[in-house]
C-alpha positions in Angstrom: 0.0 0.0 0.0 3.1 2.4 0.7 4.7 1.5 -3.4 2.7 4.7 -5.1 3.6 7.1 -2.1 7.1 5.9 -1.5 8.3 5.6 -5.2 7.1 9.5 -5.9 8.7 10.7 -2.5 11.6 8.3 -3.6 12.1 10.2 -6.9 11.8 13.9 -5.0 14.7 12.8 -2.3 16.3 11.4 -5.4 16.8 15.0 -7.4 17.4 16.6 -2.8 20.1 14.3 -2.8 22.5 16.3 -4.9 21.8 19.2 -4.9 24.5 21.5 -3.9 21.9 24.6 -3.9 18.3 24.3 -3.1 16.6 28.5 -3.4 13.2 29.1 -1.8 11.6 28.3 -5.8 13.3 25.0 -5.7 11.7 24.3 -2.5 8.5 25.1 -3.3 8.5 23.2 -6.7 9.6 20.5 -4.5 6.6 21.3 -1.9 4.2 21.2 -4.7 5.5 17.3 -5.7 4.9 16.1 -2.2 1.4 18.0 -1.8 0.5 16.0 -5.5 1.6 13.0 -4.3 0.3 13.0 -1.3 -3.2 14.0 -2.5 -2.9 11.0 -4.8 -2.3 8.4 -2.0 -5.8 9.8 -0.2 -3.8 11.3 2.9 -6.3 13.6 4.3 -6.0 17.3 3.6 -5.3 18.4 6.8 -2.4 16.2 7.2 -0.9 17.2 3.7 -1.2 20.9 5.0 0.3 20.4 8.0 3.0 18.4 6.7 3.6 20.9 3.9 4.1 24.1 6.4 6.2 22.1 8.6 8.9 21.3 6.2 9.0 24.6 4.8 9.3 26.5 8.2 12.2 23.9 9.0 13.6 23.9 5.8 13.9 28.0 5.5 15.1 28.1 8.5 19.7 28.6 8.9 20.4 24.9 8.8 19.8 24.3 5.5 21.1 28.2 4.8 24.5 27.4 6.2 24.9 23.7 5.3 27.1 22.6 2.8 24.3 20.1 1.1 21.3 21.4 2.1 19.5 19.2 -0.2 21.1 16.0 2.3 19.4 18.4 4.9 15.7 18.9 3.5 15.6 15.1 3.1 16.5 15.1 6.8 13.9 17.4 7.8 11.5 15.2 5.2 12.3 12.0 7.3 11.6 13.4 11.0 8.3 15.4 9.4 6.8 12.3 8.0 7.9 9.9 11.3 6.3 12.4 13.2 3.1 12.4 11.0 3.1 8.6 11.1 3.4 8.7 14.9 6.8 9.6 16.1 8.6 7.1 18.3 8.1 3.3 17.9 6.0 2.2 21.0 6.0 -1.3 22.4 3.3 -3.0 23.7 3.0 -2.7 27.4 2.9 -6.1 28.9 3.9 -5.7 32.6 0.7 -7.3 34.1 0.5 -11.1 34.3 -1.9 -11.3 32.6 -1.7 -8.7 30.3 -4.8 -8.2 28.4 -4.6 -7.0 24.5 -8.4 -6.1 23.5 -9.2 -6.0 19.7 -11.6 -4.5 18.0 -13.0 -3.0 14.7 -15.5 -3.7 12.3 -16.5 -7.0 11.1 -14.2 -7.9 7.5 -11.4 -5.8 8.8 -9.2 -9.0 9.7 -9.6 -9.4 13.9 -9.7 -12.6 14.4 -6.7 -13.2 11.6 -4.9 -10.4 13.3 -5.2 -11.9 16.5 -3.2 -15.1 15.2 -0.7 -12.9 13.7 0.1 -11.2 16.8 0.1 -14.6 19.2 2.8 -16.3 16.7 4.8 -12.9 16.5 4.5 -12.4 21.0 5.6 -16.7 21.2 8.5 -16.1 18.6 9.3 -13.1 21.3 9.2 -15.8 25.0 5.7 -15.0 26.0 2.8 -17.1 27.1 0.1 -16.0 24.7 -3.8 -17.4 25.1 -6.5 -16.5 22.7 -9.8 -15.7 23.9 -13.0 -14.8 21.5 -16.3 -12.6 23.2 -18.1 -13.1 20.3 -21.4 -13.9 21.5 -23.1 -13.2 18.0 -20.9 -15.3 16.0 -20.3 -18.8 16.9 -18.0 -18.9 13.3 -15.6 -15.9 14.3 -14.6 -18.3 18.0 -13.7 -21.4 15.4 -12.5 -19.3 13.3 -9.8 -18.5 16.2 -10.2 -22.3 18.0 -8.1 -23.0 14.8 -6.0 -20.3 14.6 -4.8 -21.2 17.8 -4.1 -24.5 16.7 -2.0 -23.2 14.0 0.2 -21.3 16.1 0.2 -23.7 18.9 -1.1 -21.3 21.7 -4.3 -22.7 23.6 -7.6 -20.8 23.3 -9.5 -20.1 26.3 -13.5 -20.4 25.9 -14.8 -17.9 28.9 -18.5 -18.8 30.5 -21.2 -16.4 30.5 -24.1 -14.9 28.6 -22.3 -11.8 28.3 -19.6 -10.3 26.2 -18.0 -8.9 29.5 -18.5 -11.8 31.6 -17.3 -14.3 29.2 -14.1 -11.9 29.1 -13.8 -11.9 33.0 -13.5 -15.5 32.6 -11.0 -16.0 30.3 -8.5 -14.1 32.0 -9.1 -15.8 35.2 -8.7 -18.8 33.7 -5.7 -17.2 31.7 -4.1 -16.0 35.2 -4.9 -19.8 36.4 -2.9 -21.2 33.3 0.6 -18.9 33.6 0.0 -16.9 30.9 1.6 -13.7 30.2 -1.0 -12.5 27.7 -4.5 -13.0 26.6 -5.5 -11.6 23.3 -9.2 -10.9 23.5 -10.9 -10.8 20.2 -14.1 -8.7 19.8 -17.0 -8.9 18.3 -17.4 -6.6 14.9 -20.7 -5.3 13.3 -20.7 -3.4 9.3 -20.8 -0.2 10.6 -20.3 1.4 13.8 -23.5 1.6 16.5 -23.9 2.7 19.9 -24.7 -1.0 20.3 -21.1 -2.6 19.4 -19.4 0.5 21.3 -21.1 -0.4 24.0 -20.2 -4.0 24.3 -16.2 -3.3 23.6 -16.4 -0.1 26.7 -17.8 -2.8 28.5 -15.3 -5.7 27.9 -12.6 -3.1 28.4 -13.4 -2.1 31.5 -14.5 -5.5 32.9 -11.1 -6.8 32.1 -8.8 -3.9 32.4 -7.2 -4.2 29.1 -3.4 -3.3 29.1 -3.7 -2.7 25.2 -6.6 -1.9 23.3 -5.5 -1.8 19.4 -8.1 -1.1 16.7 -7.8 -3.3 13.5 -7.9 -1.1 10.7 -8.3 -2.1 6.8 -6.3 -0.5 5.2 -8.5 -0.5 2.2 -11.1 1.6 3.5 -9.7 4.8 2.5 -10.9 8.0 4.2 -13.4 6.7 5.7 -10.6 4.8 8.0 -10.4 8.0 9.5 -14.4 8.3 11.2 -13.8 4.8 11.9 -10.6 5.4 14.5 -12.3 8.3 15.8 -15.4 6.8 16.5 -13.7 3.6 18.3 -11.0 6.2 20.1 -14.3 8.3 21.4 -15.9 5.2 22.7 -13.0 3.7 24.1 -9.3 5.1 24.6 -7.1 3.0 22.7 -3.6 2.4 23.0 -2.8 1.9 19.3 -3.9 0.7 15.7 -3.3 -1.9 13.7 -3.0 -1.9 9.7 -4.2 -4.8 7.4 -4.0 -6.1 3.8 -1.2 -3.2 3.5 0.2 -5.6 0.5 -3.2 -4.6 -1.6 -2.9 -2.7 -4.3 -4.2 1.0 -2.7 -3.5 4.1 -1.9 -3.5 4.0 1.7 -2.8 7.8 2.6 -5.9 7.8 4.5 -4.8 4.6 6.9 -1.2 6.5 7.1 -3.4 9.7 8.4 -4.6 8.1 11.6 -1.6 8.8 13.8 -1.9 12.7 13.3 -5.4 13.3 13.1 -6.6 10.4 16.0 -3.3 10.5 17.9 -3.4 6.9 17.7 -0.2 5.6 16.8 0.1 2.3 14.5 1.6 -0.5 16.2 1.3 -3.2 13.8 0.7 -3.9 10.0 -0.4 -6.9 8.3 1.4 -7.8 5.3 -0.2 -10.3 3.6 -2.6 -13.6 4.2 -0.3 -15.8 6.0 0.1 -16.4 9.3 3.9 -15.1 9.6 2.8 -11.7 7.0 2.7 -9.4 10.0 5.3 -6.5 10.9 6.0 -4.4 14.0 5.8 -1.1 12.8 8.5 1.3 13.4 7.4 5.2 12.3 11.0 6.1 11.6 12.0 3.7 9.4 8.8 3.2 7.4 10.0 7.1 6.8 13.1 5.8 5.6 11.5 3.3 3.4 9.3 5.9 1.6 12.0 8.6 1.4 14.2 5.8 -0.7 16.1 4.9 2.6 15.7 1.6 2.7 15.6 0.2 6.0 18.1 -2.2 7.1 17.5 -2.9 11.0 13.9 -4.0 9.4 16.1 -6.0 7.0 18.3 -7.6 9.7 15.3 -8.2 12.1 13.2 -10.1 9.2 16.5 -12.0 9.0 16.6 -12.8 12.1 13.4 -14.0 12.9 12.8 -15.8 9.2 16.8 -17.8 9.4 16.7 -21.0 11.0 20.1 -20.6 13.1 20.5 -24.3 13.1 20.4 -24.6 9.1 22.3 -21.1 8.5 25.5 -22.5 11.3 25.1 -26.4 9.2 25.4 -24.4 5.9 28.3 -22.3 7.1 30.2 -25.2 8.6 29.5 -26.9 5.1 31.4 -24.3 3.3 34.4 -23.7 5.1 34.9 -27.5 4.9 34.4 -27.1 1.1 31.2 -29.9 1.9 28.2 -27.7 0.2 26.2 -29.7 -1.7 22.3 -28.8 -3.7 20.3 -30.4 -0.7 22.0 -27.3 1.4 21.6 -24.9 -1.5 18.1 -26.1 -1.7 17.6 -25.4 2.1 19.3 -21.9 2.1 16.7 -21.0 -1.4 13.9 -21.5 0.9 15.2 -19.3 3.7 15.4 -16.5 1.2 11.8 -17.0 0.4 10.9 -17.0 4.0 12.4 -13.5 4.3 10.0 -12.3 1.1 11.9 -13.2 -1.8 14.9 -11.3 -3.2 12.3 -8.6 -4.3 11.2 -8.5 -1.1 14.8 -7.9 0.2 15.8 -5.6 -2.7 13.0 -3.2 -1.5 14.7 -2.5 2.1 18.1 -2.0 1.0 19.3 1.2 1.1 20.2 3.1 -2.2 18.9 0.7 -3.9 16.5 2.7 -6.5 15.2 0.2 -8.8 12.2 0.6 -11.3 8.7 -0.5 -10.2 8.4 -2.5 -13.5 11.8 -3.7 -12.4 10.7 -5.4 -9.5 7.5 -6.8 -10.9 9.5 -8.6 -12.6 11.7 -9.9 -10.6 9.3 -12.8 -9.3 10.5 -16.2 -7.2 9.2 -18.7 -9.7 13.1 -19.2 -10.8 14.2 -20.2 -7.3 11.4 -22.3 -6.6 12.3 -24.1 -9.9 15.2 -24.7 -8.7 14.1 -26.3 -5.4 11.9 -28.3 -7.4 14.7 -29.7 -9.6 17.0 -30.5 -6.7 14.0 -32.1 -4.3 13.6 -34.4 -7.8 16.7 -35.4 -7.2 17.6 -38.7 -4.8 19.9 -38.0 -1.5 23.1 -39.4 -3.4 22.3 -37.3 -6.6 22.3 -34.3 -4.4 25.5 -34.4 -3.0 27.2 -36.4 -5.9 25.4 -34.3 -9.0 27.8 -35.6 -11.5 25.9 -39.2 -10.9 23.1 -37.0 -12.9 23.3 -38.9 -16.4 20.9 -38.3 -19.1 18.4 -40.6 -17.9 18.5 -39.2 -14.6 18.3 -35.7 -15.7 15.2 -36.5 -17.8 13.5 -38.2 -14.6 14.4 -35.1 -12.6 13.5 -32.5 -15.0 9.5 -34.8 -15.3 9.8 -35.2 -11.4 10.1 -31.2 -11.4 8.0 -30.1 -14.3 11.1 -28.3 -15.8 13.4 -29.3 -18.5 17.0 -30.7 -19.1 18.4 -27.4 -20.6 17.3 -25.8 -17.2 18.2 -28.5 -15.3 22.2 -28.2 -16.8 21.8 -24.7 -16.3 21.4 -25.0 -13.0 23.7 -27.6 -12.5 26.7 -25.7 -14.1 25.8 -22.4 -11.9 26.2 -24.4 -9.2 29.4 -26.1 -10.1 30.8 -22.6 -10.5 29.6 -21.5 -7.1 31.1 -24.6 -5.7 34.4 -23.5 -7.0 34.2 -20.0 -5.3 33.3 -21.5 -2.1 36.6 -23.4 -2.1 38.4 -20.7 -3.0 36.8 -18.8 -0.2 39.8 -18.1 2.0 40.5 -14.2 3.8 39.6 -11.2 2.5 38.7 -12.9 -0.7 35.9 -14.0 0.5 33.4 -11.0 0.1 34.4 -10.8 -3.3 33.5 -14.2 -4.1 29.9 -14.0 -2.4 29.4 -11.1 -4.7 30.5 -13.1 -7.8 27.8 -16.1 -5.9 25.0 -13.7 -5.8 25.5 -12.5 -9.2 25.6 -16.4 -10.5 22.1 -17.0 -8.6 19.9 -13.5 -8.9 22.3 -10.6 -7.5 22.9 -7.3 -9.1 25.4 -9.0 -11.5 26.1 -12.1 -13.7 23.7 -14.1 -14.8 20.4 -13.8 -13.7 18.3 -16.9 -13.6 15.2 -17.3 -16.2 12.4 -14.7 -15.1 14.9 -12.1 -13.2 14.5 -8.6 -14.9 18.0 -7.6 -17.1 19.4 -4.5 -15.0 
């Protein structure tokens, strides 16, 4: 949802970035860009206004007079201006109370109960004891709906007694208190549009439980109208923060992006896709950096992190310092980069790294899962012996893959090369040769693999 706003803010920082004079016209020219695009991606009006007189008193003022690239120093003043309008410091979920009770709510099709999922895997990858809970009285489908979910994530869900909405809440966090667990994540019922009826239930609930968090679970698809939504749920009850979904649709999104400033309600989380792991802390100064062109590297690192099986990353790197790298660990290491989003995926967080839309479009995964494919066609032996791969056996791998044997020897010589490198690998050759690998297999050089965009 951030692509339309981030590549137009990308290309003004872009012509900033060098500028070794920037006069008051230049400025507003520059201004006038941001207000456009801004306008475009349905961020309210208010917000554009105020964002637009903000950098222009800061950006007139003797800094950028007396700097020696003022246009490094606009783009400065553009990053803390935006990560103030998208809610200044990153905030972390207060979770002091044992239980601590996270209350969600919105209306019904804006992703709660999916949400709630999302955010007990992302708490259990971070230590804590996480129970779902569901107060849906209405809705005997949204609490199975979230009985399974729980499954999926291996947390246990906690069914609360009571007719009530707040009594079946009081319940469940006894019971959660009972259990051990450091969080309960209460799910809420939803209605299509807002009515004193719904607000009342969720004031209720919150009070009855004494919710640590309350987030509100926003689609992001909504468009302005995102924006009577928060206020209306922040009027009823005082909540902590928002969340953002289906942020991977195709949409403008402005108007999600304006609830920080205009509610005070600062985003906490996005979802970034369907699947259970597509969720994201989000951080206000770095999704600056991301629109501004920075790329954002700690978000890079932490994705890393939490997507990298340690134990298969340490077997692979013991592999090639004993010169013992064979396709079932190549294989292994293809599907960790397609836990992490895919190389256009990472591409998209690296800093300075101002590639064409079209350009990444393009650059799909279909190739490395090809690949996978051809080598999970292959038997144990032919993995780590590939030059038992005859032409019967490349024909019966290439069927067993759905690809052919031109691609299949394709592959196999690319790899033969990168074996080389890898014994080679010795000092401070070594970085030189992971660029030559990365080229061989989808970097910024060499040959890309069929379906990778020519740079």
């Amino acid at each position: 949802m951030f692509s339309r706003l981030s590549e137009k803010f990308g290309d003004i920082a872009h012509k900033l970035r060098g500028a070794a004079r920037v006069s008051e016209a230049d400025l507003d020219a520059t201004l006038r860009e941001m207000r456009l695009a801004m306008l475009e991606a349905d961020v309210a009006l208010p917000v554009v206004r105020h964002l637009m007189s903000e950098v222009r008193e800061r950006a007139l003022g003797a800094e950028v007079a007396k700097s020696l690239q003022p246009g490094q120093v606009i783009i400065k003043i553009l990053n803390d201006v935006l990560t103030d309008l998208l809610g200044g410091q990153r905030r972390d979920l207060d979770l002091s109370k044992i239980p601590s009770v996270i209350l969600l709510c919105g209306l019904q099709g804006a992703g709660k109960t999916t949400t709630a999922g999302k955010l007990a895997r992302l708490l259990v990858g971070q230590g804590k004891k996480v129970a779902l809970t569901s107060v849906d009285a209405t809705r005997p489908a949204a609490r199975e709906q979230l009985q399974v979910l729980a499954g999926q994530v291996d947390v246990p869900y906690i069914a609360g007694d009571g007719a009530s909405a707040a009594t079946m809440a009081k319940s469940a966090v006894l019971q959660a208190g009972r259990d051990g667990r450091h969080v309960l994540i209460l799910d809420t019922a939803g209605r299509q549009v807002v009515d004193d009826e719904l607000m009342a239930e969720i004031k209720s609930v919150a009070d009855a439980v004494g919710a640590t968090e309350r987030l509100m679970v926003l689609d992001s698809m909504t468009g302005q109208t995102a924006l009577a939504i928060a206020e209306q749920f922040h009027a009823a009850v005082n909540m902590s923060g928002c969340i953002l979904t289906k942020t991977d649709a195709d949409v403008r999104g402005g108007a999600a992006l304006s609830v920080a400033h205009s509610t005070g309600v600062p985003i906490r989380y996005v979802g970034t896709g369907e699947k259970i792991e597509a969720f994201e802390l989000f951080d206000p100064s770095r999704m600056a950096g991301r629109i501004l062109g920075q790329g954002d590297v700690v978000g890079l690192v932490e994705k890393i992190q939490s997507s990298v099986d340690q134990k298969v990353a340490a077997k692979a790197a013991d592999k090639i310092k004993k010169g013992q790298f064979d396709l079932g660990d190549f294989a292994e290491q293809l599907g960790q980069m397609q836990k992490m989003g895919g190389m256009a995926g990472m591409l998209k967080m690296m800093p300075a790294m101002k590639l064409p839309k079209e350009a990444l479009e393009q650059m799909d995964d279909k190739p490395i899962r090809r690949m996978q494919a051809m080598v999970y066609s292959m038997t144990p032996k032919e993995r780590r012996y590939p030059k038992l791969l005859n032409g019967s056996r490349k024909r019966r791998v290439a069927a067993g893959s759905g690809t052919s044997v031109p691609e299949l020897n394709r592959m196999l010589k690319q790899f033969a090369q990168m074996q080389k490198m890898m014994k080679r690998m010795k000092g401070g050759k070594g970085r030189r040769m992971m660029a030559q690998m990365m080229g061989k297999f989808g970097g910024m050089g060499g040959g890309m693999p069929p379906g990778m965009p020519k740079m």
